[in-house]
C-alpha positions as CSV (number, residue, x, y, z in Angstrom):
1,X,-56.7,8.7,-12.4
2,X,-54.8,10.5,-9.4
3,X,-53.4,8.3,-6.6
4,X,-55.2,8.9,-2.7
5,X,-52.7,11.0,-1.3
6,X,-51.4,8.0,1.2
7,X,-50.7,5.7,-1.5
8,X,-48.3,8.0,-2.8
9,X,-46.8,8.9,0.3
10,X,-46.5,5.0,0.9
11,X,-44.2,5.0,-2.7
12,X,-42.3,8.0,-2.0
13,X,-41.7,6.4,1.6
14,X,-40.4,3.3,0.0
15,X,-38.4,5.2,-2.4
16,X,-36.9,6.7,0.0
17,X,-35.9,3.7,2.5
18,X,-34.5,2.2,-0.9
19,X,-32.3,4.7,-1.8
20,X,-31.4,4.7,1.9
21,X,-30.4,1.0,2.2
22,X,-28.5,1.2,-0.9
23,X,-26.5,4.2,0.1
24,X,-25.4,2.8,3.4
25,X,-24.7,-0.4,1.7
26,X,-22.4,1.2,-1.1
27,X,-21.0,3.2,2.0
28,X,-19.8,0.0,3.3
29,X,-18.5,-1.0,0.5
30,X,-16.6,1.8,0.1
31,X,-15.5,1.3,4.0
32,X,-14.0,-1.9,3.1
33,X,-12.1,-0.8,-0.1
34,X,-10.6,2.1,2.4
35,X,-9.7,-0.5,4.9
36,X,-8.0,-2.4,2.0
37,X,-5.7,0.5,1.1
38,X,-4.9,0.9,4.6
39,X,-4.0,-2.6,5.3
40,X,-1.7,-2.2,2.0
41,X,-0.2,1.3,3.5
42,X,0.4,-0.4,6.6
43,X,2.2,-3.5,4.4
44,X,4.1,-0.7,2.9
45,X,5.5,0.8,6.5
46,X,5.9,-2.6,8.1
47,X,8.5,-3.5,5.1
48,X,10.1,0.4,5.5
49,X,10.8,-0.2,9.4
50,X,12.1,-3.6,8.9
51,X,14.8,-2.3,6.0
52,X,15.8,0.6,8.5
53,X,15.9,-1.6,11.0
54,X,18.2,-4.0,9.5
55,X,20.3,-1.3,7.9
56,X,20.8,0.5,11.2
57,X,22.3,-3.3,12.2
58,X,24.2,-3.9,9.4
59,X,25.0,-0.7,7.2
60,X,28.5,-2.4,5.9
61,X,26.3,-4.6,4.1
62,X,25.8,-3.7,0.3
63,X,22.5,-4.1,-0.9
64,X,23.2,-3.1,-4.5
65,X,25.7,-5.8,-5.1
66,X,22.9,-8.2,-3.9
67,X,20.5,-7.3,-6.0
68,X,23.1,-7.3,-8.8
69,X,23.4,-11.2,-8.8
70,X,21.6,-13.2,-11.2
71,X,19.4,-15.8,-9.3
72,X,21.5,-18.9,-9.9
73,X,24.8,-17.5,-8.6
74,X,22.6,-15.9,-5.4
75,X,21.2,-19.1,-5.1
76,X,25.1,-20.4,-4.8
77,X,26.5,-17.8,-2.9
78,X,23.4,-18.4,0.0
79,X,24.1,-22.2,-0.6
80,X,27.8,-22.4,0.2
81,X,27.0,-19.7,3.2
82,X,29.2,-16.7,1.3
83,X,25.9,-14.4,1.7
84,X,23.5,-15.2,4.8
85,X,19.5,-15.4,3.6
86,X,18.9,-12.4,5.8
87,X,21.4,-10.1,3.4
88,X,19.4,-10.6,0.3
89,X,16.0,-10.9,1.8
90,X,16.5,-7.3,3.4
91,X,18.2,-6.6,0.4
92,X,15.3,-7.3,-1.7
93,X,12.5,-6.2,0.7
94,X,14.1,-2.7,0.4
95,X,13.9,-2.6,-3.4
96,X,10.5,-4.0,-3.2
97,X,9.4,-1.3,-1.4
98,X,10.9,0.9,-3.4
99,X,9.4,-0.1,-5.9
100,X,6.3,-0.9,-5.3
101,X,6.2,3.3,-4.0
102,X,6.9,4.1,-7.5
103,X,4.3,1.5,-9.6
104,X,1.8,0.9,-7.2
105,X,2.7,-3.1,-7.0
106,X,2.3,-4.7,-4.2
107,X,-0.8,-5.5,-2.4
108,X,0.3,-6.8,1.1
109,X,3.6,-8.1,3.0
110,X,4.0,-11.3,3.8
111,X,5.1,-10.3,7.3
112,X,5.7,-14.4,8.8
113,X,8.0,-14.3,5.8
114,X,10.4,-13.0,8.5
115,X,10.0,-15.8,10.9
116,X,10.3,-17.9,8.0
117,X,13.4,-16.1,7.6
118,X,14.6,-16.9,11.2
119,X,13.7,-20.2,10.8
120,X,15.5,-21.2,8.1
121,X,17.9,-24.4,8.8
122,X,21.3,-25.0,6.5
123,X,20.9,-28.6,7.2
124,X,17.4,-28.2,5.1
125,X,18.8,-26.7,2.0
126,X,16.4,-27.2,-0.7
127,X,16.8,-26.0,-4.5
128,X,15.9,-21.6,-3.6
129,X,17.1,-21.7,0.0
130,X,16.7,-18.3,1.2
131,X,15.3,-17.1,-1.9
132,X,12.5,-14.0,-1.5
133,X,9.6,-14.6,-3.8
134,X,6.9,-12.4,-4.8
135,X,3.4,-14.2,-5.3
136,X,0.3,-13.2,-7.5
137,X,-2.7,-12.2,-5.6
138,X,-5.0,-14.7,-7.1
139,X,-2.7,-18.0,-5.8
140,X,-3.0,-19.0,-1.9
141,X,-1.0,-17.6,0.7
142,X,-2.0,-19.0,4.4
143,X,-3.5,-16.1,6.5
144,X,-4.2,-13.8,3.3
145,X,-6.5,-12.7,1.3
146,X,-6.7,-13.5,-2.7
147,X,-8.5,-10.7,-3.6
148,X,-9.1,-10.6,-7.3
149,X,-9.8,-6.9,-7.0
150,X,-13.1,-7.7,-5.8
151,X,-14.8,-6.6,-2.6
152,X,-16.5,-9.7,-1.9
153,X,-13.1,-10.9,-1.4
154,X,-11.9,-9.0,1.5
155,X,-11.3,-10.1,4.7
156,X,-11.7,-14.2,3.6
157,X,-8.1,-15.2,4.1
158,X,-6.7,-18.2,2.7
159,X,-7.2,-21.6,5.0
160,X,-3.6,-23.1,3.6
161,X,-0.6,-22.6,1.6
162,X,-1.5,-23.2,-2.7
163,X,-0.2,-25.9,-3.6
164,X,2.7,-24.1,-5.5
165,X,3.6,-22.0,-2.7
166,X,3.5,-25.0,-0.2
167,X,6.5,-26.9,-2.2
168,X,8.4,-23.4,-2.4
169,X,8.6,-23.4,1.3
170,X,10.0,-26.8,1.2
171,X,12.4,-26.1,-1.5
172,X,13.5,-23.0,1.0
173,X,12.3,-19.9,-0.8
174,X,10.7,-17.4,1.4
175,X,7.4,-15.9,0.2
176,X,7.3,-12.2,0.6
177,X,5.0,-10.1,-1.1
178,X,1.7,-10.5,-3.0
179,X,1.0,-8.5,-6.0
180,X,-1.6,-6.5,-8.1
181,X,-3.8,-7.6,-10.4
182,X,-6.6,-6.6,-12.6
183,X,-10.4,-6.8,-11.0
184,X,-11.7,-10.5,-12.4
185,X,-7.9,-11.3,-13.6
186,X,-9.8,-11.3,-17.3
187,X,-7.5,-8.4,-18.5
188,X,-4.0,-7.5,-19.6
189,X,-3.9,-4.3,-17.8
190,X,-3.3,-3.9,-14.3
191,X,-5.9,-2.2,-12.1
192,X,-8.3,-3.0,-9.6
193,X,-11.3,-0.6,-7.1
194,X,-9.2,-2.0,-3.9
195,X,-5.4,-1.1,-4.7
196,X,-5.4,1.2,-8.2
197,X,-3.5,0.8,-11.0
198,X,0.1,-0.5,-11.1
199,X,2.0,1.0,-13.5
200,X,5.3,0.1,-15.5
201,X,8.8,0.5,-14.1
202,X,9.9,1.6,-17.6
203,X,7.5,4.2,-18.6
204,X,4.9,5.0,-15.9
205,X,2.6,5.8,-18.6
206,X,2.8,2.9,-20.0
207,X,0.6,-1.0,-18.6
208,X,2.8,-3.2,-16.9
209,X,0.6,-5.9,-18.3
210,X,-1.8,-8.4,-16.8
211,X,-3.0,-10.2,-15.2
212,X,0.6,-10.9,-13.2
213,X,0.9,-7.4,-13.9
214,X,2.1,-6.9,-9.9
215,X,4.4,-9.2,-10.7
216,X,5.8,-7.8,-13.9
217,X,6.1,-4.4,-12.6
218,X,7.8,-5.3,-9.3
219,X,10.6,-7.5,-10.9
220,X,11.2,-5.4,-13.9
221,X,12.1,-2.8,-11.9
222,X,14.5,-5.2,-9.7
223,X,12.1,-5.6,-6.5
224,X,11.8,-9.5,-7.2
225,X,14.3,-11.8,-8.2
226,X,11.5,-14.7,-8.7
227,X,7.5,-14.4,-8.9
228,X,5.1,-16.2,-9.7
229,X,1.9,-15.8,-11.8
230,X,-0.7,-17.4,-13.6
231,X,-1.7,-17.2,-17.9
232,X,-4.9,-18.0,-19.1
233,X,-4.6,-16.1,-22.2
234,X,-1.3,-14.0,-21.9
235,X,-1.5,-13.5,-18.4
236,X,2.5,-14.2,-17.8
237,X,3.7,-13.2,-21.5
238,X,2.2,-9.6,-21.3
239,X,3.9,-8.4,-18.0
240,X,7.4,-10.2,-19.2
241,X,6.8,-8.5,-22.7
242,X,5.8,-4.9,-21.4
243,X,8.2,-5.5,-18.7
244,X,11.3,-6.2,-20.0
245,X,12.0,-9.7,-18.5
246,X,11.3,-13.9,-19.3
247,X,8.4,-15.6,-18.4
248,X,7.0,-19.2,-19.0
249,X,3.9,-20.1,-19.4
250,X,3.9,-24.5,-18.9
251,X,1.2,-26.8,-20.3
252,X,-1.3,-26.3,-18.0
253,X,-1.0,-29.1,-15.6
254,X,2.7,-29.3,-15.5
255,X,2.3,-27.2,-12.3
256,X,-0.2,-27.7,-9.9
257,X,-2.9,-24.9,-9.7
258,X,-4.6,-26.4,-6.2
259,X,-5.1,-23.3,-4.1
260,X,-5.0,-20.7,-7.3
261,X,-8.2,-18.6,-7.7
262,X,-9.4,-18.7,-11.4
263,X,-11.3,-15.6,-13.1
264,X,-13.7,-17.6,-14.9
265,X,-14.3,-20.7,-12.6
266,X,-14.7,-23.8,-14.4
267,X,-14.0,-23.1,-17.9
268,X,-12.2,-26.1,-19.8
269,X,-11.8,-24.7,-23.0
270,X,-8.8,-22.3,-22.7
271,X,-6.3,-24.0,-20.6
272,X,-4.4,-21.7,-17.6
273,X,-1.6,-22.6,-16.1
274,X,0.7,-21.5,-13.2
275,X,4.3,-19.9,-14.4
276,X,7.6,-18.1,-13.0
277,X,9.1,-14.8,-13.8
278,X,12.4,-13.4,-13.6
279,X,15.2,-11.4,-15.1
280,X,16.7,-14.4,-17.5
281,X,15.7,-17.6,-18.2
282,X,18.3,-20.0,-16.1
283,X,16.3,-18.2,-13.1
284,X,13.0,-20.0,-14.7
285,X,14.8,-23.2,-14.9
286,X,16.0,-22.9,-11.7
287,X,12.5,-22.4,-10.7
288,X,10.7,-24.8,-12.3
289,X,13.6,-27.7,-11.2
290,X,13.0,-26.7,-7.8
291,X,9.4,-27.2,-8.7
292,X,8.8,-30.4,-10.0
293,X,9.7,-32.2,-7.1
294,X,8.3,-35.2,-5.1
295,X,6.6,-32.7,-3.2
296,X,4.8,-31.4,-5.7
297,X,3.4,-34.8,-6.9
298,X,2.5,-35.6,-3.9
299,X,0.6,-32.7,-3.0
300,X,-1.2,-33.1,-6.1
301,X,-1.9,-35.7,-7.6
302,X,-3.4,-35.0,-10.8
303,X,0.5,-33.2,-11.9
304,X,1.8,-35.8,-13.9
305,X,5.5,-37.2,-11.9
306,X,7.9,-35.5,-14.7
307,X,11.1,-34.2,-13.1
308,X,12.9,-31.1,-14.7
309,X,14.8,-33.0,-17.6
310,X,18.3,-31.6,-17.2
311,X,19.7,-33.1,-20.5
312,X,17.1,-31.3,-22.7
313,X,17.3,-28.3,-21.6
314,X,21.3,-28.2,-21.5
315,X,21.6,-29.8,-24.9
316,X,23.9,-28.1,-27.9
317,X,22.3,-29.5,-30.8
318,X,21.3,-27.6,-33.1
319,X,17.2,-27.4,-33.5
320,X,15.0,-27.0,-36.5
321,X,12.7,-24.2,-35.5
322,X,9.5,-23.0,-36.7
323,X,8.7,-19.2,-37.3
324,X,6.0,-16.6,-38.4
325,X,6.3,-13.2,-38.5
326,X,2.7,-12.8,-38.0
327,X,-0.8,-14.1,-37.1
328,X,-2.9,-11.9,-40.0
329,X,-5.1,-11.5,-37.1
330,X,-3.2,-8.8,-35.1
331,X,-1.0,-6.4,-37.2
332,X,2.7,-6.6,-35.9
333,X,4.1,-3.4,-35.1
334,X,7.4,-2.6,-37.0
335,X,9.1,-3.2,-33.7
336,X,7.5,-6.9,-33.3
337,X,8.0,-8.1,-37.1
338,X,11.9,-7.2,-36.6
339,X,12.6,-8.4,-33.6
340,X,11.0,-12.1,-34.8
341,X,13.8,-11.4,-38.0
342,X,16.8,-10.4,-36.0
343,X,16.7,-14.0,-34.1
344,X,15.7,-16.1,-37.0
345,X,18.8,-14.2,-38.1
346,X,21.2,-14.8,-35.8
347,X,19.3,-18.2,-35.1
348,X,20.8,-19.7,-38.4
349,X,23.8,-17.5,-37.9
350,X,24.7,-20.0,-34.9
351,X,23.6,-23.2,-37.1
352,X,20.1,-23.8,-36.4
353,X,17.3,-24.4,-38.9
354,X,14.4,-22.1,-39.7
355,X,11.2,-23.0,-41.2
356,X,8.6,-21.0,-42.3
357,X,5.5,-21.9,-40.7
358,X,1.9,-21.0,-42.0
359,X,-0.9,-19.7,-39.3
360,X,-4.4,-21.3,-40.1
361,X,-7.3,-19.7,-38.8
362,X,-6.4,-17.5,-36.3
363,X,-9.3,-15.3,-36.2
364,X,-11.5,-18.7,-35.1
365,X,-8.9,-19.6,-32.5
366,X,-9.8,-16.4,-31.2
367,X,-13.9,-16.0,-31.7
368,X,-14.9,-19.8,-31.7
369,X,-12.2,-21.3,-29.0
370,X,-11.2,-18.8,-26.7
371,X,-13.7,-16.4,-26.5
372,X,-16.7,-18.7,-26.6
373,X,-14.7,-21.1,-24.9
374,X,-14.1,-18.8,-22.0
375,X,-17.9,-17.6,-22.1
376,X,-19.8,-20.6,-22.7
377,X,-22.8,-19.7,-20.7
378,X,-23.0,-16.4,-22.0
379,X,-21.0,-14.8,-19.2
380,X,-23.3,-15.9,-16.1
381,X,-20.3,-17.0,-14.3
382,X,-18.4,-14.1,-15.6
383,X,-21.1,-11.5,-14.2
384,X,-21.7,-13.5,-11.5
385,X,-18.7,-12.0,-9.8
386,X,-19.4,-8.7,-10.1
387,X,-22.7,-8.9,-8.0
388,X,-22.7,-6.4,-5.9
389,X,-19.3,-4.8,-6.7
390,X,-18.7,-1.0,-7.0
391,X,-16.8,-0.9,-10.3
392,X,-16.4,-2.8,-13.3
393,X,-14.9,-0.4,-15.7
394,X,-12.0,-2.3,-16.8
395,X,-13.9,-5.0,-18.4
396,X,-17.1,-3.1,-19.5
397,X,-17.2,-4.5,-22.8
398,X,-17.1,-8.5,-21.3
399,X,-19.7,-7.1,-18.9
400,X,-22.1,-5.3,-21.3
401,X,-22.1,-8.3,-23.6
402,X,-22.7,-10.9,-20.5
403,X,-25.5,-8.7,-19.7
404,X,-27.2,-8.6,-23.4
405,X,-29.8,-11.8,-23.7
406,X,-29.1,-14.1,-26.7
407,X,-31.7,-12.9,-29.1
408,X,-30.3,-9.2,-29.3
409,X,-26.6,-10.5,-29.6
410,X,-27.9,-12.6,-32.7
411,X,-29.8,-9.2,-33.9
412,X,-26.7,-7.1,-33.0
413,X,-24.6,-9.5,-34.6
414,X,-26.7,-10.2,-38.2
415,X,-26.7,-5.9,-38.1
416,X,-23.0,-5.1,-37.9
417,X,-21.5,-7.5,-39.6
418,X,-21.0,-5.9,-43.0
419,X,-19.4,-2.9,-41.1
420,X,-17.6,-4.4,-38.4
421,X,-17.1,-7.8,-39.0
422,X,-15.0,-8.3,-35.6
423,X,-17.4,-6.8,-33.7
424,X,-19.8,-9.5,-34.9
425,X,-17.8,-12.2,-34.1
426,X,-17.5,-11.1,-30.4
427,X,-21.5,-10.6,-30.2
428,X,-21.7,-14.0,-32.1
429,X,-19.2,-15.9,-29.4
430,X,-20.6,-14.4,-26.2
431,X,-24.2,-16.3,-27.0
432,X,-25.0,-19.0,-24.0
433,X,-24.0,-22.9,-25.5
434,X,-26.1,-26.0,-24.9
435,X,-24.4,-28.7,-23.6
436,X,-24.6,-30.1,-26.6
437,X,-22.7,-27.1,-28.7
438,X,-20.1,-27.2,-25.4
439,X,-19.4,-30.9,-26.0
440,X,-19.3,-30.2,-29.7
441,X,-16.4,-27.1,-28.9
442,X,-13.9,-29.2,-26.7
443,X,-14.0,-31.7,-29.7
444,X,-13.4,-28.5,-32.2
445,X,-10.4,-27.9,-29.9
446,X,-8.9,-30.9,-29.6
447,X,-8.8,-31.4,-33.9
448,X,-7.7,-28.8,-34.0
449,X,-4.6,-29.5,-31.8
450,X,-4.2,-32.3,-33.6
451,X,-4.1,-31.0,-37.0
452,X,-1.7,-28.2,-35.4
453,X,0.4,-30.9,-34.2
454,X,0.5,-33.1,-37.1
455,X,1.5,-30.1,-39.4
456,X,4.2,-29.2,-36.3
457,X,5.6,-32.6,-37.2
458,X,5.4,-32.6,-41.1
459,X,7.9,-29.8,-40.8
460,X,9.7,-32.2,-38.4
461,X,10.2,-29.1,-35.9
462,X,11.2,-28.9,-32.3
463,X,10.6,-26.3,-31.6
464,X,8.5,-22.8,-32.9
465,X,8.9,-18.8,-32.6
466,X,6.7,-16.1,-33.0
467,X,6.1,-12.9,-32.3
468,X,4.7,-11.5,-28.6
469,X,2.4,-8.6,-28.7
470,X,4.6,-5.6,-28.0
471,X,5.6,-2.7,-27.0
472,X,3.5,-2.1,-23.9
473,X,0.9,-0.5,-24.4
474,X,-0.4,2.6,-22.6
475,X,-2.4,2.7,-19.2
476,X,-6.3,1.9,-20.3
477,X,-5.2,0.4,-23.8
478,X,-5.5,-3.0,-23.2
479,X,-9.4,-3.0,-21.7
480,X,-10.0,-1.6,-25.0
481,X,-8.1,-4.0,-27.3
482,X,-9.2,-7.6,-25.7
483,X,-9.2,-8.7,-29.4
484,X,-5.2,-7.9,-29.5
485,X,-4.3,-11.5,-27.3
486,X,-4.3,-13.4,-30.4
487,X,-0.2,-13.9,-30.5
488,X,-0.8,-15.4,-26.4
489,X,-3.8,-17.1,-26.5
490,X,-3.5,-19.1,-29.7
491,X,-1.2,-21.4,-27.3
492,X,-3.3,-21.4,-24.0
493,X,-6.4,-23.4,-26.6
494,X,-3.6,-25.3,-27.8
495,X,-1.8,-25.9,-23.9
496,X,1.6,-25.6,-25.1
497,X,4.1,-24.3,-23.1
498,X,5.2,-21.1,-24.4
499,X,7.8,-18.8,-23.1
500,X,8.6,-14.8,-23.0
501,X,12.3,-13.6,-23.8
502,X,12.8,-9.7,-24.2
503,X,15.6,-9.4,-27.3
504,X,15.6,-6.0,-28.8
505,X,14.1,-2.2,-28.1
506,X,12.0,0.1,-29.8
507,X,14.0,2.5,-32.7
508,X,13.2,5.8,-34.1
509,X,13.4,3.8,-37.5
510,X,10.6,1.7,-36.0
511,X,8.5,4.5,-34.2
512,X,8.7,6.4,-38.1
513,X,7.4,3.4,-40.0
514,X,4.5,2.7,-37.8
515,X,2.8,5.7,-39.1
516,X,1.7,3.3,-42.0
517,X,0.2,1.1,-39.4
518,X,-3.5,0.0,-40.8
519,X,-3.8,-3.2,-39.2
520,X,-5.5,-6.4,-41.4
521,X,-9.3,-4.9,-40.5
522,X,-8.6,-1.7,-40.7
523,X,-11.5,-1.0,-37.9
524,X,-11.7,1.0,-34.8
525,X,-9.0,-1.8,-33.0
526,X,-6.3,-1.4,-35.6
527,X,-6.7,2.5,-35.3
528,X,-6.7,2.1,-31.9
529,X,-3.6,-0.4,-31.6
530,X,-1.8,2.4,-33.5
531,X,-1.7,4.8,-31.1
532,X,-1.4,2.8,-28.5
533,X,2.2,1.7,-29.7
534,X,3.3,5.0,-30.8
535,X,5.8,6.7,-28.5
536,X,7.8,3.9,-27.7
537,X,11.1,4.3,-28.5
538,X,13.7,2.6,-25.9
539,X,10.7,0.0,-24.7
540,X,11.4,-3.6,-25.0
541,X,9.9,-6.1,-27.1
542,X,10.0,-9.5,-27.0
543,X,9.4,-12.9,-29.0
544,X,7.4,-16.3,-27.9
545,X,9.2,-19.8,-28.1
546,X,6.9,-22.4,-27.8
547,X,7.0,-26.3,-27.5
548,X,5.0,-29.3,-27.6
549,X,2.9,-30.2,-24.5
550,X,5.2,-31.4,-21.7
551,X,8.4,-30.2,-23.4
552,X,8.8,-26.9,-21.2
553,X,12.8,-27.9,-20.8
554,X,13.0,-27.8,-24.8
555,X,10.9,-24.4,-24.7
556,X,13.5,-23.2,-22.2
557,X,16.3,-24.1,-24.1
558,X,15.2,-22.5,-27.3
559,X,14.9,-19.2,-24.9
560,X,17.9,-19.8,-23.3
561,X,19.4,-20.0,-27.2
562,X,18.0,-16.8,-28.2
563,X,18.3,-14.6,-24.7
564,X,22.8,-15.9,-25.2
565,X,22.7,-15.0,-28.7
566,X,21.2,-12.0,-28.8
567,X,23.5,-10.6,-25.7
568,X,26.0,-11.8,-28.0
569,X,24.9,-10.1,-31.1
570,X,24.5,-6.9,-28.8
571,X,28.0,-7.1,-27.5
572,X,29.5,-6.9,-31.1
573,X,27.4,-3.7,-32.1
């Protein structure tokens, strides 16, 4: 039957207005995202005219000296008043930039940072007086947006100060600059609709990581002497590893994380937590005893009171020290397997104690824990965010299986298993929970914590290391290999503190052998992981260290072990 001829002019009409309303919404949307890179243009002059300023004021000073010094003996040169604050924060504003020209780094300068600057009283000297500090985009500054990538979040500046950065202030380090991130922070790459994709100071074709991966990026290339980020699954440990410095990720409430934007809000299962970066680890444990302060535990109250325990962390016994070479979940590339032998090596070289240590049931860690722990509604939440967005390419795998309804991920997962078993585990995890099957989770996580610990301490360790997934991988990798964060995220369901130490390079002996790469599955990711390590030679790679909850000094001091004796080990070849 035909349609009267005003009935269909009525649908084309509304057609029409449709298409119209949606194209001058999506034109606003893409208003805002220009205004964004504007405002981060604009960031990226204000910092160029205050350099030349300063430089024009003071050109005997010399910047490259500054930004030579390791953070503790800057720290000490601005203490005793050998350097003024305004040397190094000029100093490191002008590398920043730099910097952040070449990568694509920074989102936005913390311009009150110089009346911070100005400010700044001697008679006040906390633990990073005068200290410039780079900050995450996802944790609170006063006055700025945390962005996420997402457009929603534009133009909804922060009320206060996090928590984190709050007692910075008070311990006299000046925020300066916050950095890029992945859209939804639920990545390991580094790219976002509103500022692009960062890219690594090392190998511009390479990730810098994520989701600090700003942060990575801008202090691996020397704009940064101290930042800090946030690890829900690697989130720290991939831009240290890719980038070439240390990192810690701390039980998760050892720091506060009042005032830091989450990607999946509310999740218990997988534990974050708030972390520093630098070039070496005494600058982390400078950090972190500047950190756990009075100020901190009064801020917030639900950090427990635990001071930075100097004697652990500057003890000289030796340690008996866990170790695996691998997870038989993710493949180690030739690079990663040696570098996790060269330090047991020189480990027991110096006197320590090395114990093999056997990996249960990584692949369920991974499936039943983190990624159903993560997505226990079936990605509402997840999706949720993305309403109304332009883009959601880098997690379009997360997103396509949020969208799918329960029934066809049970279908889809029945179908493939035979063929790609991994594949069915994903489909399997992303199904909505009950409360009841949520419930029944957290109490699968916490035996299994205790069964980790209790085989920890049969072993009578103190502390473990392992490998970290590495080299870095190359730019749109990672959104393709989610199911490579097994070495990170094994410790985020655990919530131990686990820290990032870079200790050897990428060979030509290495680069040769990984042509025999097949991976454990031997599926499209373990192809796929195989060419995203090859051409790597001269990248970094790094190993975890890891303690028990609450014993971050004893983590540090096992990295602090391995980062002096493998300089040492270098010096002699």
């Amino acid at each position: 039957m035909r349609l009267p001829v005003p009935a269909v002019l009525c649908c084309s009409a509304a057609s029409l207005l449709l298409l119209l309303l949606r194209w001058r919404r999506q034109r606003g949307l893409w208003k805002k995202v220009k205004e964004a890179q504007q405002r981060q243009e604009r960031s990226l002059v204000r910092m160029e005219m205050a350099t030349r300023s300063f430089r024009e004021q003071h050109p005997s000073v010399n910047m490259v000296s500054i930004l030579s010094l390791p953070l503790p003996e800057l720290s000490k040169r601005i203490q005793d008043g050998s350097l003024p604050p305004e040397h190094v924060f000029y100093a490191y504003v002008g590398k920043a930039l730099q910097i952040a020209t070449e990568t694509n780094c920074i989102t936005e300068y913390l311009q009150e940072s110089e009346i911070q600057l100005r400010k700044a009283k001697p008679e006040k000297l906390g633990l990073l007086y005068g200290v410039p500090v780079s900050i995450k985009d996802s944790i609170d500054c006063q006055g700025h947006d945390s962005t996420l990538g997402f457009i929603k979040n534009l133009n909804r500046p922060a009320a206060e100060d996090s928590v984190v950065v709050q007692v910075l202030k008070r311990q006299g380090a000046i925020p300066f600059v916050k950095t890029n991130v992945p859209q939804s922070l639920v990545s390991y790459d580094c790219r976002n609709i509103l500022f692009g994709q960062t890219l690594n100071p090392l190998l511009y074709t390479r990730s810098p990581g994520g989701s600090s991966g700003g942060e990575g990026a801008l202090i691996g290339g020397g704009g940064s002497i101290l930042g800090i980020g946030t690890d829900v699954g690697g989130s720290l440990r991939f831009p240290a590893a890719f980038c070439g410095i240390c990192a810690l990720k701390p039980t998760g409430n050892r720091l506060s994380k009042k005032g830091v934007i989450a990607g999946v809000v509310g999740q218990k299962a997988v534990a974050a937590a708030v972390g520093p970066m630098a070039k070496d680890v005494d600058s982390l444990a400078l950090c972190m005893r500047a950190l756990l302060c009075e100020d901190m535990f009064s801020l917030d109250s639900t950090v427990p009171p635990l001071p930075f325990n100097e004697e652990v962390y500057s003890g000289t016994q030796p340690l008996r020290i866990g170790y695996y070479e691998t997870d038989f979940f993710t493949m180690p590339s030739p690079a990663m397997r040696r570098a996790v032998r060269e330090v047991k090596q020189v480990l027991e070289d110096a006197g320590h104690t090395l114990v093999p240590f056997e990996l249960m049931n990584v692949d369920s860690v991974v499936f039943n824990f983190c990624l159903r722990g993560m997505f226990s509604d079936g990605g509402v939440s997840f999706i949720r965010n993305f309403k109304g967005e332009l883009d959601r390419s880098g997690v379009g795998l997360l997103f396509w299986l949020s969208k799918t309804p329960n029934w066809l991920k049970t279908v889809l997962s029945w179908t493939v298993k035979p063929f790609v078993p991994r594949l069915s585990a994903i489909l399997r995890s992303m199904r909505a929970n009950t409360v009841d099957e949520v419930w029944s989770l957290h109490h699968e996580i916490e035996e299994f914590c205790h069964q980790f610990i209790t085989q920890w301490k049969k072993l009578n360790l103190d502390v473990m290391l392992c490998p970290m997934l590495g080299p870095a991988l190359g730019i749109g990798y990672p959104e393709k290999l989610s199911v490579a964060v097994s070495y990170t995220m094994l410790y985020n369901a655990l919530d131990f503190p686990t820290g990032v130490v870079p200790v050897t390079l990428v060979t030509d002996e290495d680069e040769e052998e990984l042509k025999g790469y097949q991976g454990y599955f031997r599926d499209w990711w373990d192809r796929t992981l195989a060419k995203a390590f090859r051409g790597s030679v001269g990248l970094p790679v790094a190993v975890q260290c890891v303690a028990l909850p609450w014993q971050e000094e004893l983590c540090l001091r096992l990295m602090k072990e391995v980062e002096t004796l493998v300089a040492k080990e270098n010096a002699i070849i």
